[in-house]
PLY file of the C-alpha trace (Angstrom):
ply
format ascii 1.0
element vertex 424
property float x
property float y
property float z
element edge 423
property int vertex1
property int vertex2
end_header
34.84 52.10 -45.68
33.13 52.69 -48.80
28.95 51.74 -48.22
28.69 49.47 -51.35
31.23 47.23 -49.74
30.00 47.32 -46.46
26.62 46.21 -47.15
25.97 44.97 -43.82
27.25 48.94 -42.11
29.74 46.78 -39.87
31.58 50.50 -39.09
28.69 52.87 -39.63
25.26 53.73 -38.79
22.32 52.31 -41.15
21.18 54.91 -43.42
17.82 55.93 -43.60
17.40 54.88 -46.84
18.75 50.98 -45.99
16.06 50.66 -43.15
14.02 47.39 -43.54
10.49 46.89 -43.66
8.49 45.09 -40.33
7.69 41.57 -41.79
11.31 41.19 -43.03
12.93 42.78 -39.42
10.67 40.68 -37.09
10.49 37.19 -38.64
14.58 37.62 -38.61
14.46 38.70 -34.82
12.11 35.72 -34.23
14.71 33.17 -35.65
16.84 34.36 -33.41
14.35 33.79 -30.54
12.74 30.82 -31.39
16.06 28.59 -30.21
15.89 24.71 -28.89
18.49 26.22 -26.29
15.22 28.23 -24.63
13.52 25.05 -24.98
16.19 23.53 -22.56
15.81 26.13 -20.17
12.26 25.26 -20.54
12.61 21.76 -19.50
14.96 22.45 -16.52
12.12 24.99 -15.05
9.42 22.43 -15.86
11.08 19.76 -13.47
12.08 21.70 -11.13
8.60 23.70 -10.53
4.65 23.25 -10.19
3.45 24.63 -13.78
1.18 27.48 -12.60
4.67 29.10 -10.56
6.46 28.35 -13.85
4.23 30.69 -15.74
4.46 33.41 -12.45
8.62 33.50 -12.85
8.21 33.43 -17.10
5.99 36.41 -16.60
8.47 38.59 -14.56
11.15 37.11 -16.76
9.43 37.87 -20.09
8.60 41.93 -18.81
12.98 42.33 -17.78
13.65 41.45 -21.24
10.96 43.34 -22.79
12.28 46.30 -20.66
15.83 45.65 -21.64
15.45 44.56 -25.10
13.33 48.00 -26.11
15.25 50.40 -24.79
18.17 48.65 -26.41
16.13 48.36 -29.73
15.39 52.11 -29.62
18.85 52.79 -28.76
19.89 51.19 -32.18
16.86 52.85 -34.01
18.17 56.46 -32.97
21.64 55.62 -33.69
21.58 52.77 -36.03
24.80 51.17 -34.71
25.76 47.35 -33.94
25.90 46.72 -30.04
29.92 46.61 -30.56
29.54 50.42 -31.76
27.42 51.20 -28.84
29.59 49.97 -26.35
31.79 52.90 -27.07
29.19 54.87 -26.17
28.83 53.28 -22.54
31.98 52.41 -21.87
34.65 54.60 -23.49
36.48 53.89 -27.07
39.08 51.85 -25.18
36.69 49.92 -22.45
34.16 49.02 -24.90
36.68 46.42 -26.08
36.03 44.48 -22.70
32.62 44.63 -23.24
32.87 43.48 -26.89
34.58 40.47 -26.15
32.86 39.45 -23.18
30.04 39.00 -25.33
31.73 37.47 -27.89
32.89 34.77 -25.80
29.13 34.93 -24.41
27.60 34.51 -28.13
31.11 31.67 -29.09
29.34 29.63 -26.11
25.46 29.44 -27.75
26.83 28.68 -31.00
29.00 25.57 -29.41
25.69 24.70 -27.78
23.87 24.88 -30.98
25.81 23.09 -32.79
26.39 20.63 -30.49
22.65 19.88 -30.03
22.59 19.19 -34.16
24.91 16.67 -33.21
22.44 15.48 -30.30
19.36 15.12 -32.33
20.98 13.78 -35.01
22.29 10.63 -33.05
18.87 10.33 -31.03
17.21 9.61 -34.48
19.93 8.09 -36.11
21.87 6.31 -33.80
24.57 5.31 -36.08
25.94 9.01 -36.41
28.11 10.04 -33.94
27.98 13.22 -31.93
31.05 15.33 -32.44
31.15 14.79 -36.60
27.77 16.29 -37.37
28.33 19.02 -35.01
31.37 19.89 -37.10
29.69 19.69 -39.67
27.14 21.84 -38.09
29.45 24.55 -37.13
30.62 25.19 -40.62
27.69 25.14 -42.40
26.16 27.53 -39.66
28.90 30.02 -40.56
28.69 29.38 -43.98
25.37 31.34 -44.08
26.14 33.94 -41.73
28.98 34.95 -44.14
26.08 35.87 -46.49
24.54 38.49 -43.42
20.96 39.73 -43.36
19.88 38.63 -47.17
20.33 35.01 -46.25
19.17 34.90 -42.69
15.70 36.07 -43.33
15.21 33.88 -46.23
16.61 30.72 -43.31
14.15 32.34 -40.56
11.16 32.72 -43.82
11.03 28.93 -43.47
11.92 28.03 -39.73
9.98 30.38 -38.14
5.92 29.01 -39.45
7.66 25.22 -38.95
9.07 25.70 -35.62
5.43 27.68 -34.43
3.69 24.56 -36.06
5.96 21.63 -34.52
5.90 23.54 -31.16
2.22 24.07 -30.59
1.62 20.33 -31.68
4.19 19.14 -28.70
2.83 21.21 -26.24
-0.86 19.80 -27.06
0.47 16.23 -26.95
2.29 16.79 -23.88
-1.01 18.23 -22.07
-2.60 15.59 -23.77
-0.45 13.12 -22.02
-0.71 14.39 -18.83
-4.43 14.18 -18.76
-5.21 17.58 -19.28
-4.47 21.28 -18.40
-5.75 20.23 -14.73
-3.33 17.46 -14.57
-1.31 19.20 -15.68
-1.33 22.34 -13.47
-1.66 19.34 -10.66
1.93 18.15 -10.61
4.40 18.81 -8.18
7.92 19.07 -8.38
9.93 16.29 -6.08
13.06 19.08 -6.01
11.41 22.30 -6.35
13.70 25.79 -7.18
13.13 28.77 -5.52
11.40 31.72 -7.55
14.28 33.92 -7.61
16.09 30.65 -9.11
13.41 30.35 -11.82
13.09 34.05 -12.69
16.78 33.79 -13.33
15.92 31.06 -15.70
13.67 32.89 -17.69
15.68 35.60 -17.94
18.68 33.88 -19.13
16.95 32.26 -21.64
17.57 35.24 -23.46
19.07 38.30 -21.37
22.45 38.54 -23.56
19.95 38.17 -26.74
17.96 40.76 -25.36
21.07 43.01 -24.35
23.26 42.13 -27.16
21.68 40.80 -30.55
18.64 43.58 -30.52
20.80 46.49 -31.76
22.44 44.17 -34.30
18.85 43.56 -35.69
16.91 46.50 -35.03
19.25 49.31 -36.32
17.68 48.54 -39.75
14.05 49.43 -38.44
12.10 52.43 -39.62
10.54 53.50 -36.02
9.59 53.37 -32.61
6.32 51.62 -33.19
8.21 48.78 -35.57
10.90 48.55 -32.88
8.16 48.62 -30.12
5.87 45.99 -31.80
8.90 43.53 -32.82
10.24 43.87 -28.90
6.32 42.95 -27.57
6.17 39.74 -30.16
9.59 38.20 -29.62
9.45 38.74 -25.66
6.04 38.34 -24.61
4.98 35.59 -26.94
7.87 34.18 -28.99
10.44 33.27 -26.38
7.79 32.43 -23.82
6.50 29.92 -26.21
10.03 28.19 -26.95
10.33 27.83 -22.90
6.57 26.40 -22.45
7.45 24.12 -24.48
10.12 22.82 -23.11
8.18 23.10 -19.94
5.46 21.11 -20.73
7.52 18.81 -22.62
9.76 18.02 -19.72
6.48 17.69 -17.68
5.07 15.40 -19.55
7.96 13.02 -19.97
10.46 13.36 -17.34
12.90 14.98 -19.62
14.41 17.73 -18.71
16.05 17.28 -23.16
14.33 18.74 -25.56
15.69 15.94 -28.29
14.72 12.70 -25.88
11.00 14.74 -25.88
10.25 14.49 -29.24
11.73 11.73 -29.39
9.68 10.59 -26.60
6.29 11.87 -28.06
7.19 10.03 -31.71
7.81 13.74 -32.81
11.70 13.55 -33.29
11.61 11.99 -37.39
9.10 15.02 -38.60
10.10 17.38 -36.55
13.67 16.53 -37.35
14.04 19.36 -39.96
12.42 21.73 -38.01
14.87 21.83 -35.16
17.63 21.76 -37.36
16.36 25.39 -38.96
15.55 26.54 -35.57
19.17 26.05 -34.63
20.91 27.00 -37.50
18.65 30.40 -37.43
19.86 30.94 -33.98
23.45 30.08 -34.24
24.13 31.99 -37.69
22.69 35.49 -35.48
25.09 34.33 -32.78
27.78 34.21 -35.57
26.46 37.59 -37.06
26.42 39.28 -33.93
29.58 38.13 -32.47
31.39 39.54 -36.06
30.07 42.47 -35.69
31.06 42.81 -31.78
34.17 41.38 -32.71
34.60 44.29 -35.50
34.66 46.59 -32.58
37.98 45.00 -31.72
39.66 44.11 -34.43
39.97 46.05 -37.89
39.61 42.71 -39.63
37.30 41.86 -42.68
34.28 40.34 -41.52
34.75 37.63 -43.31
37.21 36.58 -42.07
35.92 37.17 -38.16
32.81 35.50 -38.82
35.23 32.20 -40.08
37.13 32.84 -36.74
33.82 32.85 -34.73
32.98 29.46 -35.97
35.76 27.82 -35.87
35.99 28.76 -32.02
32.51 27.96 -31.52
32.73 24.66 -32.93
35.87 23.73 -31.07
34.18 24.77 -28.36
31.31 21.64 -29.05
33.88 19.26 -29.45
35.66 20.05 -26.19
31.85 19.47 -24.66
30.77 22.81 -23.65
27.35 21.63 -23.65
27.70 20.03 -20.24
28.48 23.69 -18.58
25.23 24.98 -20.02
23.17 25.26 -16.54
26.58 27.38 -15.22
26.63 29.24 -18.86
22.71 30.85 -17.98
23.34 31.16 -14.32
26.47 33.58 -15.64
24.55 35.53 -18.09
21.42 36.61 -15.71
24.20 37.34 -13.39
26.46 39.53 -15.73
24.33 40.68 -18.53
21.10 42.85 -16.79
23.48 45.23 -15.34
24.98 46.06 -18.86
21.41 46.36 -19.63
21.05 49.18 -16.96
23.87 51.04 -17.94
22.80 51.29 -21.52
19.22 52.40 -20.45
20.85 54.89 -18.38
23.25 56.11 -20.99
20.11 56.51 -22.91
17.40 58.65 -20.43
20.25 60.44 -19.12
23.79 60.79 -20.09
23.14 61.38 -23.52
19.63 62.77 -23.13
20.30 65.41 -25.64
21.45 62.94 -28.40
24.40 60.55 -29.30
27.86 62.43 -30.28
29.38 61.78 -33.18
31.92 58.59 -32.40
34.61 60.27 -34.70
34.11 63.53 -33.13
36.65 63.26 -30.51
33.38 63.38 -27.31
34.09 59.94 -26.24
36.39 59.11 -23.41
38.41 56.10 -23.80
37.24 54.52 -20.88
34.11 55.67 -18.84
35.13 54.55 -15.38
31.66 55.20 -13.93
30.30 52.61 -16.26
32.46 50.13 -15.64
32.01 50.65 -11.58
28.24 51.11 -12.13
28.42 47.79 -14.01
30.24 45.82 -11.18
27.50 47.24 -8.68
25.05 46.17 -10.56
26.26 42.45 -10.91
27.09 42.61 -6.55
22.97 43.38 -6.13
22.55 40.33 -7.45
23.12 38.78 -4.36
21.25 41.21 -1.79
18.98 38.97 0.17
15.58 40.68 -0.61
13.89 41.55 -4.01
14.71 39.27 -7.48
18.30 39.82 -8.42
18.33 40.34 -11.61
15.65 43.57 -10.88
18.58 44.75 -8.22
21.35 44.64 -10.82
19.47 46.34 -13.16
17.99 49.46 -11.13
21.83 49.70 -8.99
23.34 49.36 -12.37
20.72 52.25 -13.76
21.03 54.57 -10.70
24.64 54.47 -10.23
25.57 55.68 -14.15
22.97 57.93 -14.08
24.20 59.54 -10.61
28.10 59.33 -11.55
27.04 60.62 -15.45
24.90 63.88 -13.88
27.63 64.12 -11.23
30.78 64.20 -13.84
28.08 66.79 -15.91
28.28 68.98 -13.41
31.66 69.18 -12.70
32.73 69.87 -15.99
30.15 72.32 -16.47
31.63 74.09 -13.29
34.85 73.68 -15.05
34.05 75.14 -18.16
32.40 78.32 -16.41
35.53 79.40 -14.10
37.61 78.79 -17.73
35.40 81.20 -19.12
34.81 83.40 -16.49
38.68 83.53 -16.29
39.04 84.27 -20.01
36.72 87.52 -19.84
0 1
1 2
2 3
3 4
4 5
5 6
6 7
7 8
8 9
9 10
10 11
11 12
12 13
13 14
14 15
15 16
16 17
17 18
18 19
19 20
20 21
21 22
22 23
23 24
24 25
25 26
26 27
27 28
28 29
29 30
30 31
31 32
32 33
33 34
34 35
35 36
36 37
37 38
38 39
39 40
40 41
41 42
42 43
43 44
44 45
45 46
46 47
47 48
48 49
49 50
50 51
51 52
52 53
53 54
54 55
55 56
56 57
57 58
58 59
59 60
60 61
61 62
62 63
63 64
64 65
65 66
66 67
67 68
68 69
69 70
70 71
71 72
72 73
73 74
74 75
75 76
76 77
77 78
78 79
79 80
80 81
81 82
82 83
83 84
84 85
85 86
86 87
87 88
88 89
89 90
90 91
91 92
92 93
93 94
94 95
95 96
96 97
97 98
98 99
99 100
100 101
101 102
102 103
103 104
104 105
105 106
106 107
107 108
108 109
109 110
110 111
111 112
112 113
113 114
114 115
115 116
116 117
117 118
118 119
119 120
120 121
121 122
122 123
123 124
124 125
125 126
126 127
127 128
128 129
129 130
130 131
131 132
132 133
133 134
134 135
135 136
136 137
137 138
138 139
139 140
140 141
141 142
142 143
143 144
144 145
145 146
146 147
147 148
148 149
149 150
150 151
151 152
152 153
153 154
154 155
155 156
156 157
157 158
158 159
159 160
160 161
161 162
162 163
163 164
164 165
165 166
166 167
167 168
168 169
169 170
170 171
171 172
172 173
173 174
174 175
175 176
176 177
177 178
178 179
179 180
180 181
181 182
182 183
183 184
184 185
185 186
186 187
187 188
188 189
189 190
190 191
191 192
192 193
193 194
194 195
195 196
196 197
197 198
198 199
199 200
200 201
201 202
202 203
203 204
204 205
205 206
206 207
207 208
208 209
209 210
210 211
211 212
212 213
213 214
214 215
215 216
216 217
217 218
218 219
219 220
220 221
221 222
222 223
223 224
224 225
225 226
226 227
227 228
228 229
229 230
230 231
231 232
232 233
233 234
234 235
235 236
236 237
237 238
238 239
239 240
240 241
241 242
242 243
243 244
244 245
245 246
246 247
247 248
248 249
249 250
250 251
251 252
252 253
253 254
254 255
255 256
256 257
257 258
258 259
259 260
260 261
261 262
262 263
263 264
264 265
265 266
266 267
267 268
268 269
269 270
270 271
271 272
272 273
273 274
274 275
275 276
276 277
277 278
278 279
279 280
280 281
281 282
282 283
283 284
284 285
285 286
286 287
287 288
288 289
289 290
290 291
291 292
292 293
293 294
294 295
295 296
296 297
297 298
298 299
299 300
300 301
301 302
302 303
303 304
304 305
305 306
306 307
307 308
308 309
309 310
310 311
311 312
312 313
313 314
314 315
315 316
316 317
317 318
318 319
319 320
320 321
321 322
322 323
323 324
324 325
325 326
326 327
327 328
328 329
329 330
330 331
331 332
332 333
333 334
334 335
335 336
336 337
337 338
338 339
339 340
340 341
341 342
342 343
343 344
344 345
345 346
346 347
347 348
348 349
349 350
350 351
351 352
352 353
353 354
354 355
355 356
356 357
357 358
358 359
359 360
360 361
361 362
362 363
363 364
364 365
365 366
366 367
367 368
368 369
369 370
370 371
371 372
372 373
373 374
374 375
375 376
376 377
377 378
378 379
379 380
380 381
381 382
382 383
383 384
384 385
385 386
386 387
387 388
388 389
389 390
390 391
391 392
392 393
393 394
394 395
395 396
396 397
397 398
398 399
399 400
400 401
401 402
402 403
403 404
404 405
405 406
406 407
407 408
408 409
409 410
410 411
411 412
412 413
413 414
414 415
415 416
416 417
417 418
418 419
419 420
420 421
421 422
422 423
């Protein structure tokens, strides 16, 4: 595919040469973390928890996607591939298809949620529009910008980003405000509380396929470790912690568990209106971005055309009220996605220690077995009965393709001494 065409290197690593400067890289990644669907997450933890546990399971939370998200951002800086590229890496030219479309699927459900929520927020302010039309609506201008790739989201996430930091920091001060104070505050308990294994989860989902998925789509245009490093620490340990606070407090403060009926609630919903409507869209055209390129793994199809595809389904997918499955939709991805998380970090430290093959060069297996197995492990440890599940399903994940990948190593080494030896 000739490079002038493929501005967006859908089928090939990011030149040097293309690699984008920090500011422009991290207030991009930031749109995509700075999403009202965290907020929800938010609110369900800050109803169904005392505020200073809250903050406990967001902290272990925050440091598994830090983890995950940097090793997958300096995967992508060494390679500079999309995530659908690297799956061939992990899982075999063949079996990375599975992967690929898993998280398509994954990234077709935010966007449905996204653009559903438009549809929300529009009919909580102005009750005469209904629902399902605006979210239509919403769907295809969301994919109307993503057609336009990394040029136009930047200049979107240039103007979200400062609004949605502005809008969010005055709810959470009117929320603690409302409450009586951070003592107050830190003073209410739960009627229904979750465990902490439930919460972490929580936290964790907020952003895990984000984290596992979206980072190499992004960060394959950084220039080095310390930009990829830096960007990872910002959006994980501040930005998405920040979106889930406050929803949190929000929730707290007013019973709702709806990040629309909050502001609404706090008389926030008419200014901050705008605002949530360029936090979404940010978020959902990465989700359409990110599932094109995934889906470009797949199918030799013009990304145009896939990222049309990709919001049509994802729109459908609002009208046919995904929404309502969105609890289920995080409790699957902090079950399914860590694990792929582990294998990738594993792939990294160990299996190809000694660099990434060429993908054209014939190195690649079709499909990696061990990966696949060491996947499925992975997601089973989720349900041991000590330790935080998502921490099991990464480590069994991580041990498992690093044992079977060292293990299959030495066996063909073996192999390719008695061929030798035989030769001579």
């Amino acid at each position: 595919m000739d490079e002038k065409k493929d501005v967006e290197f859908t089928q090939q690593a990011v030149p040097l040469s293309q690699r984008k400067g920090f500011l422009e890289i991290c207030v991009v990644w930031i749109g995509y973390v700075f999403v009202v669907t965290g907020m929800q997450v938010g609110g369900t933890m800050g109803i169904s928890t005392d505020f200073a546990t809250l903050l406990q399971a967001l902290a272990v939370g925050s440091v598994i996607l830090l983890i995950l998200g940097s090793f997958m951002g300096l995967i992508a800086l060494k390679t500079g591939l999309t995530f659908g590229k690297l799956c061939r890496y992990a899982f075999g030219s063949l079996g990375s298809h599975i992967i690929s479309l898993m998280i398509v699927v994954t990234l077709i459900g935010w966007f449905s949620v996204d653009a559903y929520m438009i549809g929300q927020a529009s009919h909580a302010l102005f009750s005469f529009l209904p629902i399902i039309p605006i979210a239509i609506l919403a769907g295809i201008a969301m994919t109307t910008t993503a057609l336009f790739g990394m040029s136009w989201m930047s200049k979107l996430s240039d103007i979200a980003v400062p609004l949605v930091l502005i809008f969010g920091i005055l709810s959470i001060v009117l929320s603690v405000k409302s409450t009586g104070g951070m003592d107050a505050l830190f003073a209410i308990q739960p009627k229904n509380p979750a465990s902490f294994n439930t919460l972490v989860s929580l936290a964790i989902g907020s952003f895990v396929c984000g984290a596992v998925s979206f980072t190499p789509d992004v960060l394959r245009f950084a220039k080095n470790k310390k930009q990829t490093l830096i960007i990872m620490f910002i959006a994980m340990m501040l930005a998405n912690p920040l979106m889930i606070i406050l929803g949190a407090v929000g929730a707290i403060a007013t019973g709702y568990s709806d990040i629309t009926y909050v502001l609404a609630s706090q008389g926030l919903l008419a200014l901050a209106f705008l605002v949530m409507i360029l936090n979404i869209w940010s978020t959902a055209q990465g989700c359409v971005y990110s599932g094109s390129l995934s889906l470009g793994n797949t199918l030799s199809i013009d990304r145009k055309y896939l990222v049309i595809g990709f919001g049509a389904l994802g729109t459908l997918g609002a009208v046919l009220g995904f929404y309502n499955y969105f609890g289920q939709f995080i409790n699957f991805l902090a079950t399914t996605i860590p694990a792929l998380g582990g294998v990738f970090i594993a792939d990294y430290l160990v299996t190809y220690r000694n660099g990434y093959p060429s993908l054209d060069g014939g190195m690649i297996p079709q499909v990696k077995w061990q990966a696949f197995l060491a996947w499925g492990l992975g997601i089973a440890a989720n349900y041991l009965s000590f330790g935080i599940g998502q921490v099991n399903s990464i480590l069994v994940a991580f041990l498992m393709e690093a044992g079977l990948s060292l293990w299959i190593e030495k066996i063909r080494n073996v192999n390719n001494t008695k061929i030798v030896s035989e030769n001579v």
